[in-house]
C-alpha positions as CSV (number, residue, x, y, z in Angstrom):
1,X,-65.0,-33.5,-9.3
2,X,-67.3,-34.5,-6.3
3,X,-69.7,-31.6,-4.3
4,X,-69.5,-34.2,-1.6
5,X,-65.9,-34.4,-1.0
6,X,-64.6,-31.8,1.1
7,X,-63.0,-28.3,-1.0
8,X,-59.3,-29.8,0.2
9,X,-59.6,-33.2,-1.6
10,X,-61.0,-31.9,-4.9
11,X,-58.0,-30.9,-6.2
12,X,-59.2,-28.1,-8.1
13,X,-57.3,-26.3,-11.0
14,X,-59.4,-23.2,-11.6
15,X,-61.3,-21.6,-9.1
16,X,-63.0,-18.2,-9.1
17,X,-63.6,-15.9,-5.8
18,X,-66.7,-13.6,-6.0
19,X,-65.3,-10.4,-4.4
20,X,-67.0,-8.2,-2.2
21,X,-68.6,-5.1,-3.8
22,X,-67.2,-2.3,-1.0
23,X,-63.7,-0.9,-0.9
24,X,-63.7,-1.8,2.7
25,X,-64.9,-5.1,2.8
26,X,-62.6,-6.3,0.4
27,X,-59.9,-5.5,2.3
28,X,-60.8,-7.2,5.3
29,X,-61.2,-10.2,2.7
30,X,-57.4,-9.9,2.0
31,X,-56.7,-12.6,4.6
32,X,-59.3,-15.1,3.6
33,X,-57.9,-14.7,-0.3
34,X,-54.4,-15.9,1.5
35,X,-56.3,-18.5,2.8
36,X,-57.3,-19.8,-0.2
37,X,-54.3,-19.7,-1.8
38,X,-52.5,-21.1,1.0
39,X,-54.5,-24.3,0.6
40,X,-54.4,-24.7,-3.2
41,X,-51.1,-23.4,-3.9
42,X,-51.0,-25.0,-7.7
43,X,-54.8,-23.8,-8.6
44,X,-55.0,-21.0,-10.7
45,X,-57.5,-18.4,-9.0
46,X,-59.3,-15.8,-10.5
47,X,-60.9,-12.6,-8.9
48,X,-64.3,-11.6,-10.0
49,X,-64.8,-8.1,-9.1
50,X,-66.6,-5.1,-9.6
51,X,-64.6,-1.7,-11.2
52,X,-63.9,-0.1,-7.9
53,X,-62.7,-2.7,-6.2
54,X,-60.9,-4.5,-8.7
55,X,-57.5,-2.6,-7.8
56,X,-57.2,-4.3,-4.3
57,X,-56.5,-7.4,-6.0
58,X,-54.2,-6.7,-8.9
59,X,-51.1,-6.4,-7.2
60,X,-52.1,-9.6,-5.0
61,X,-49.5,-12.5,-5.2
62,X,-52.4,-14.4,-4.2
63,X,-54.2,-13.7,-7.2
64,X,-53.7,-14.8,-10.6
65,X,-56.5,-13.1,-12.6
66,X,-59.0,-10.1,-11.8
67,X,-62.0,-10.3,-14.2
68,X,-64.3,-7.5,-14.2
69,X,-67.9,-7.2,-13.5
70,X,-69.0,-4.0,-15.1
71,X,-73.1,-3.9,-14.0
72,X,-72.5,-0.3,-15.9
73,X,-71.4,-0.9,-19.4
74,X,-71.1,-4.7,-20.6
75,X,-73.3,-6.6,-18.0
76,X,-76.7,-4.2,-17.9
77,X,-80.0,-5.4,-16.3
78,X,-80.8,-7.7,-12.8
79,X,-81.2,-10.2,-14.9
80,X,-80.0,-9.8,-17.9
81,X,-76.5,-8.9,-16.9
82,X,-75.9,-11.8,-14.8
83,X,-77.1,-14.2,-17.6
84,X,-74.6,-12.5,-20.3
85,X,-71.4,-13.1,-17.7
86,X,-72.6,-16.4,-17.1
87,X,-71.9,-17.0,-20.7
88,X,-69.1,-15.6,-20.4
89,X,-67.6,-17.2,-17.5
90,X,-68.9,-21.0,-18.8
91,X,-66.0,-21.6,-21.4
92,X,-63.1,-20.7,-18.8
93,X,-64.1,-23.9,-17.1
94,X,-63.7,-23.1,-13.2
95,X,-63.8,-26.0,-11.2
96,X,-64.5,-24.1,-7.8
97,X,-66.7,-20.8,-6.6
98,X,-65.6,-19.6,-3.8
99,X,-68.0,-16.6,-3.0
100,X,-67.3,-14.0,-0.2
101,X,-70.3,-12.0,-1.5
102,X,-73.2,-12.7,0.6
103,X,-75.7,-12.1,-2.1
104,X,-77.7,-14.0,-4.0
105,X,-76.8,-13.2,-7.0
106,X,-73.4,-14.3,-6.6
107,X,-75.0,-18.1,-6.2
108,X,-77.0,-17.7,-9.3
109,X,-74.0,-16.5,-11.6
110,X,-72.2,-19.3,-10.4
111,X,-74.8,-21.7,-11.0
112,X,-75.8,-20.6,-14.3
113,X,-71.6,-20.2,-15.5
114,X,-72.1,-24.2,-14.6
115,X,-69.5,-24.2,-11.9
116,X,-70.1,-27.7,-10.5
117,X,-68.6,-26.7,-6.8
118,X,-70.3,-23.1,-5.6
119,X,-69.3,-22.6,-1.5
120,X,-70.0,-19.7,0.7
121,X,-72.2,-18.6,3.2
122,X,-76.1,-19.8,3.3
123,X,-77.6,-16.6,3.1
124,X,-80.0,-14.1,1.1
125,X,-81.8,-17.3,0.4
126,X,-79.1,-18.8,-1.5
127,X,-78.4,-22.3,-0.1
128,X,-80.1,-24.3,-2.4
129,X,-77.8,-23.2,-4.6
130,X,-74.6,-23.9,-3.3
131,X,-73.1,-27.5,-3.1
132,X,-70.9,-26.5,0.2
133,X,-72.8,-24.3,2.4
134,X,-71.7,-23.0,5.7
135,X,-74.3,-21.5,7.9
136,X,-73.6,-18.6,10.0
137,X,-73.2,-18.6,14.0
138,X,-75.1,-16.2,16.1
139,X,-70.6,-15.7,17.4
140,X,-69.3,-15.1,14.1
141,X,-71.5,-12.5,13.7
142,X,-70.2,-10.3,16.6
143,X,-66.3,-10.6,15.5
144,X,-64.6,-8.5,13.4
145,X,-65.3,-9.0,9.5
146,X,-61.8,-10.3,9.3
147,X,-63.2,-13.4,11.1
148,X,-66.1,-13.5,9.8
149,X,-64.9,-14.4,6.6
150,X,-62.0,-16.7,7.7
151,X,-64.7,-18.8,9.5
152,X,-66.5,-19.2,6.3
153,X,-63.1,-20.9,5.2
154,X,-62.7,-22.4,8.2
155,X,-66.3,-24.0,7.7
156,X,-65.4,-25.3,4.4
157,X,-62.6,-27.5,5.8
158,X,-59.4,-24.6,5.0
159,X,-56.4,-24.8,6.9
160,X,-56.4,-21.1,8.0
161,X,-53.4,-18.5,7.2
162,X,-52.9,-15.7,9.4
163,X,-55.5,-12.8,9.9
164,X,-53.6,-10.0,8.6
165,X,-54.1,-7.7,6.0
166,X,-52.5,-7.6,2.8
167,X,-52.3,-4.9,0.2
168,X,-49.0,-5.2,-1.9
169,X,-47.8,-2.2,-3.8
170,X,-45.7,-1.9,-6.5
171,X,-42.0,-0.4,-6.2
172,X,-43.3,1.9,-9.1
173,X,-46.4,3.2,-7.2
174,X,-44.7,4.0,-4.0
175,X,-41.6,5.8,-6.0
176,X,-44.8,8.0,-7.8
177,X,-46.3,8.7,-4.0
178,X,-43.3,9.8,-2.8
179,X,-42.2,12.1,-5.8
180,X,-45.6,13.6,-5.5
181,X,-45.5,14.1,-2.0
182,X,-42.0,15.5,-1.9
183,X,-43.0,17.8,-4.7
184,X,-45.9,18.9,-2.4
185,X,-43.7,19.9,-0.1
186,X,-41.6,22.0,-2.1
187,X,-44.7,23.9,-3.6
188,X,-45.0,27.8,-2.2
189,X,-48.9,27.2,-0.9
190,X,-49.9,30.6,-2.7
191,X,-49.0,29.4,-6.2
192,X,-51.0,25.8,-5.3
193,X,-54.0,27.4,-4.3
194,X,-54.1,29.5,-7.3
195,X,-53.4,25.9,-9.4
196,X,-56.3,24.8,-7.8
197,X,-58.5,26.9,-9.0
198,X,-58.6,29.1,-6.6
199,X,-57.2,32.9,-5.6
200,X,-55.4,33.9,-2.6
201,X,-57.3,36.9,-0.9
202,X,-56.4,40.0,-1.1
203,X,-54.4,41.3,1.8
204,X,-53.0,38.3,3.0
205,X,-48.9,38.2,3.3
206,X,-47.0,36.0,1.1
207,X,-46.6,32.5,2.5
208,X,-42.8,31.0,2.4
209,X,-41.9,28.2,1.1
210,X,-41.5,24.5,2.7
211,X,-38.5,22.6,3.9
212,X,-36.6,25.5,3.3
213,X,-34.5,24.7,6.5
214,X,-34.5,20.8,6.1
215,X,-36.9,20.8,8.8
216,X,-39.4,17.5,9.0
217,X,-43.1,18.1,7.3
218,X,-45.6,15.8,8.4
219,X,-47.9,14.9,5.9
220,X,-51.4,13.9,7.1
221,X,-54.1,12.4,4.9
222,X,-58.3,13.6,5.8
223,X,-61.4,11.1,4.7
224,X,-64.1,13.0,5.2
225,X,-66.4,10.7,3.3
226,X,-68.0,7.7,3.5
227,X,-70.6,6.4,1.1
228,X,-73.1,4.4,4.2
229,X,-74.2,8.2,4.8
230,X,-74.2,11.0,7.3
231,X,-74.5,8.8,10.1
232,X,-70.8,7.7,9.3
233,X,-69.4,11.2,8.7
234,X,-67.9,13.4,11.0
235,X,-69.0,16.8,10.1
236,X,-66.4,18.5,7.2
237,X,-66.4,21.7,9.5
238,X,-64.6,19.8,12.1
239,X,-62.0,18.4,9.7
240,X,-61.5,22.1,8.7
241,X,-61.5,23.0,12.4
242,X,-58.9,19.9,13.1
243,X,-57.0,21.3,9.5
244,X,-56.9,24.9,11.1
245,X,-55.2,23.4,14.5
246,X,-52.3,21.2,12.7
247,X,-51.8,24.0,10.7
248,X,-51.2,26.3,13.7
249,X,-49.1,24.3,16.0
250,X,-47.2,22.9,12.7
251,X,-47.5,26.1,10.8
252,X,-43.5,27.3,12.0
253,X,-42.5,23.9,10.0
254,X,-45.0,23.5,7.6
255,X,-47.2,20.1,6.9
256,X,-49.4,18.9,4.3
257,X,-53.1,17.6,4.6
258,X,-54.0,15.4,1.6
259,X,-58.0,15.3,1.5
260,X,-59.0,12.1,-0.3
261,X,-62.3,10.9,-1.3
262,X,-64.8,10.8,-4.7
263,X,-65.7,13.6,-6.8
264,X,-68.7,13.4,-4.5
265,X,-66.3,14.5,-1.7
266,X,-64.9,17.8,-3.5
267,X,-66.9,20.2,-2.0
268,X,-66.1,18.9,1.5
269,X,-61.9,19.1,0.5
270,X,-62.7,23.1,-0.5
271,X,-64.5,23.8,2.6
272,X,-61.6,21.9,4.5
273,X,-59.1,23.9,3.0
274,X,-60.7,27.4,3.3
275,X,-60.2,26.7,7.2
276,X,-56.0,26.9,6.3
277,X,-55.9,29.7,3.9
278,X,-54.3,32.1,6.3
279,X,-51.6,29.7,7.2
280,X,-48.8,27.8,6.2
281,X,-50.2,24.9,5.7
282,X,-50.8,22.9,2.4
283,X,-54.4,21.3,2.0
284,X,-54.4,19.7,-1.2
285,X,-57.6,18.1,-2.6
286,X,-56.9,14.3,-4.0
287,X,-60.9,13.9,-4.5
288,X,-61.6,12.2,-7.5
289,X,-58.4,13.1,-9.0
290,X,-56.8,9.5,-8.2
291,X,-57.1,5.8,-9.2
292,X,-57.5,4.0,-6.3
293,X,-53.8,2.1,-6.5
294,X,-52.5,5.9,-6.6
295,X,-54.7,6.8,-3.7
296,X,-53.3,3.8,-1.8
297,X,-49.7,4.6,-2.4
298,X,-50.6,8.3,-1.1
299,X,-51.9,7.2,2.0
300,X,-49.1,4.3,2.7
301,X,-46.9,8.0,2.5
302,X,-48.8,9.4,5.2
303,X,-47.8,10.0,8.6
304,X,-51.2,9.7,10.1
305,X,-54.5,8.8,8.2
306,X,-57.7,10.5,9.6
307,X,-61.1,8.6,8.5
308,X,-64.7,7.9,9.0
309,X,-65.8,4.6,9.0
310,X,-65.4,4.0,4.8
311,X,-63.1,2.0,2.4
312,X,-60.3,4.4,2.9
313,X,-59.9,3.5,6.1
314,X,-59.5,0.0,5.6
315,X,-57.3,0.8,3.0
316,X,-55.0,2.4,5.5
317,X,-55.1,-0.1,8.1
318,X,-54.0,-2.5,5.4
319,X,-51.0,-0.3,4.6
320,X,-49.8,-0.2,8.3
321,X,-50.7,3.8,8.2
322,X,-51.2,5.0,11.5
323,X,-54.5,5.5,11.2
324,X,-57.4,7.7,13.7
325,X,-61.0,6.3,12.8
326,X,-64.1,8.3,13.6
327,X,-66.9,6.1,13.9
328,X,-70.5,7.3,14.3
329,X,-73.2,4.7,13.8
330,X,-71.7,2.1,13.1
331,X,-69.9,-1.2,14.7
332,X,-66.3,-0.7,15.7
333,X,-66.2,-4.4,16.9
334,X,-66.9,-5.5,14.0
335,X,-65.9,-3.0,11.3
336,X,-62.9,-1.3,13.1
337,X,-59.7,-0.6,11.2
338,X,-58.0,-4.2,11.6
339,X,-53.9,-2.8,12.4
340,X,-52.4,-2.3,15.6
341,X,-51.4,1.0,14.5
342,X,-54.8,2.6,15.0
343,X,-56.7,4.6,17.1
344,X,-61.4,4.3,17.6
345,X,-62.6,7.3,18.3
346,X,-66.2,7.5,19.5
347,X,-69.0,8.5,21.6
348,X,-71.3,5.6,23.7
349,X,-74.6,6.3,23.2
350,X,-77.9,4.4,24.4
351,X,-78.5,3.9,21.2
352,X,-75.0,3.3,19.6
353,X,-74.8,1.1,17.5
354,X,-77.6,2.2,15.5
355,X,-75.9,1.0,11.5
356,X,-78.3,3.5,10.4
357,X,-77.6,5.9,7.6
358,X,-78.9,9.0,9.1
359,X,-79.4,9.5,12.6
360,X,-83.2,8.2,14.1
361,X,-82.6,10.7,16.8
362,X,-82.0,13.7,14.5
363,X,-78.7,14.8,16.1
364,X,-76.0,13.0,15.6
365,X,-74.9,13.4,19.1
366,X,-71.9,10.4,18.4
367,X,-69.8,12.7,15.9
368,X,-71.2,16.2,17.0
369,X,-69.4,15.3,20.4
370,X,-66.1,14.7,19.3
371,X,-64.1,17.5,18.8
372,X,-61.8,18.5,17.0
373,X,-59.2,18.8,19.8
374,X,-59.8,15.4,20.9
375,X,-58.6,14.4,17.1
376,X,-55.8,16.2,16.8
377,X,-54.4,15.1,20.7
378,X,-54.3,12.2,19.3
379,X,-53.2,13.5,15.5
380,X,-50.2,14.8,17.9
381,X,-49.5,11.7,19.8
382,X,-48.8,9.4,16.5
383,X,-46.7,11.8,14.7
384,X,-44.5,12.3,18.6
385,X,-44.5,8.8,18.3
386,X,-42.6,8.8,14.9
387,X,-40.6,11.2,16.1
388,X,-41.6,14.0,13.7
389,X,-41.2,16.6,16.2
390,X,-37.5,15.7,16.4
391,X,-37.0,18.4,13.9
């Protein structure tokens, strides 16, 4: 194979795609994948990806292989651990790189794993090392990330597919989320607090159980987290406040909040769900207690998706979930959630968008001013919408 002939005319028979290393960005590299295989229909195309991020590509028809990159167990050290996959990668013979990692690293590994044709991006210092480099446009760099990595494509010579997402499930996984959410629903919430680990207060009156009339329960998923930092998180107090509210207007039906997240996010779920202890309705805390197929098949059951600026929320704009997005510091140009069944909320600031991790200002005015009202008008408006209040 030539590195001087365009990607189209080399005909190549393996290729390997560098993933992305956040939930989020991976998703929005779901219709760049497509691309790829759209062009090379016959190649056989392999995903490099780390743990986490690994299941946004297993179910994909546009994949044929996800190899793991495990920095944490089998490929240890800066160094060293790129070296020992590059040995690893050199006898599967790939043809092609195609890397939608910016990083440098992602060059080297290719290099060393004697890839003859390495493309992507010409960043992080990189572009000596690739044999088809695109450089990036001062444009490109204002769209959505969607874009942003269909132009790399696009720069490569790629016929491009469409821009939409795509995050397949499996007929398995969504039978599991409903099962589990129709089993929620049937739960008395005293007896799942107390499964949870923790007591009902004394005093309180026992709550019913749900559905007993055949009534519609909505069922609402809450990301409070996001892993950028506080900049991107709208405080947990207002998700409980927001909890507190569906729970009220909702409470004569019943409904069920799903809080999703990390094990890093646990503490956030319990405060979220002391704000709904004296009501009917369910808060159930997923974090850390899911795979992240499972947690995907949770939220594709959700009526409407409520997220900060993280993975999650990608993850639900890929599944079509009416989704409300919070965003704080951050772009929502060009990190929005990428569906027409979504709703930005956010505050201009002067100095918005800062992409900082904590606030320079110290106040966080851009989520402190949205409240918890303005969430939950627009919680209300969705489920209307899908006619859930058509009991």
């Amino acid at each position: 194979m030539s590195d001087h002939l365009p990607l189209t005319e080399l005909n190549p028979k393996k290729i390997l795609i560098r993933s992305t290393n956040w939930i989020g960005d991976a998703v929005m590299t779901t219709p760049a994948v497509h691309t790829i295989r759209k062009n090379f229909p016959d190649a056989e195309i392999t995903m490099l990806a780390v743990p986490w991020v690994a299941d946004i590509f297993r179910l994909s028809p546009d994949v044929d292989n996800v190899l793991i990159y495990d920095k944490k167990h089998l490929y240890q050290g800066k160094i060293k651990g790129p070296l020992n996959l590059a040995k690893d990668l050199k006898p599967l013979g790939f043809d092609v790189a195609i890397l939608l990692q910016n990083a440098f690293e992602a060059a080297f590994l290719a290099k060393m794993a004697g890839i003859p044709v390495r493309a992507g991006y010409k960043r992080d210092g990189r572009g000596v090392l690739l044999t088809h480099g695109v450089t990036i446009s001062d444009a490109i760099r204002k769209k959505h990330q969607v874009h942003y990595y269909q132009n790399m494509l696009a720069g490569l010579g790629l016929t491009l597919g469409p821009d939409h997402l795509r995050l397949p499930l499996s007929e398995e996984l969504e039978s599991w989320a409903k099962e589990f959410v129709n089993n929620l629903k049937k739960q008395n919430p005293v007896s799942v607090h107390d499964q949870q680990g923790e007591n009902t207060p004394s005093g309180l009156p026992p709550l019913k159980p749900f559905n007993s009339d055949g009534k519609v329960i909505p069922v609402i998923g809450f990301n409070p987290g996001a892993a950028f930092g506080p900049a991107k998180r709208w405080p947990t107090e207002k998700f409980g406040q927001l909890a507190a509210l569906i729970a009220h207007h909702y409470g004569e039906n019943g409904c069920i909040v799903m809080v999703f997240g990390t094990e890093a996010d646990t503490e956030a779920a319990r405060e979220i769900r002391q704000f709904s202890m004296r009501t009917p309705c369910h808060v159930f805390d997923m974090t850390g207690k899911t795979s992240l197929e499972q947690a995907m098949a949770l939220i594709k059951s959700c009526d409407v998706f409520v997220s900060n600026d993280s993975g999650l929320m990608h993850v639900a704009a890929g599944l079509n979930t009416p989704t409300i997005a919070i965003f704080g510091s951050t772009n929502h140009i060009t990190t929005g959630p990428y569906s027409k069944n979504s709703i930005i909320l956010r505050r201009e600031m002067e100095c918005s968008p800062c992409l900082q991790t904590h606030c320079p200002q110290g106040h966080l005015k851009c989520l402190e001013s949205i409240k918890a009202t303005d969430v939950y008008e627009e919680l209300a408006g969705m489920l209307s919408s899908n006619l859930l209040l058509n009991s």
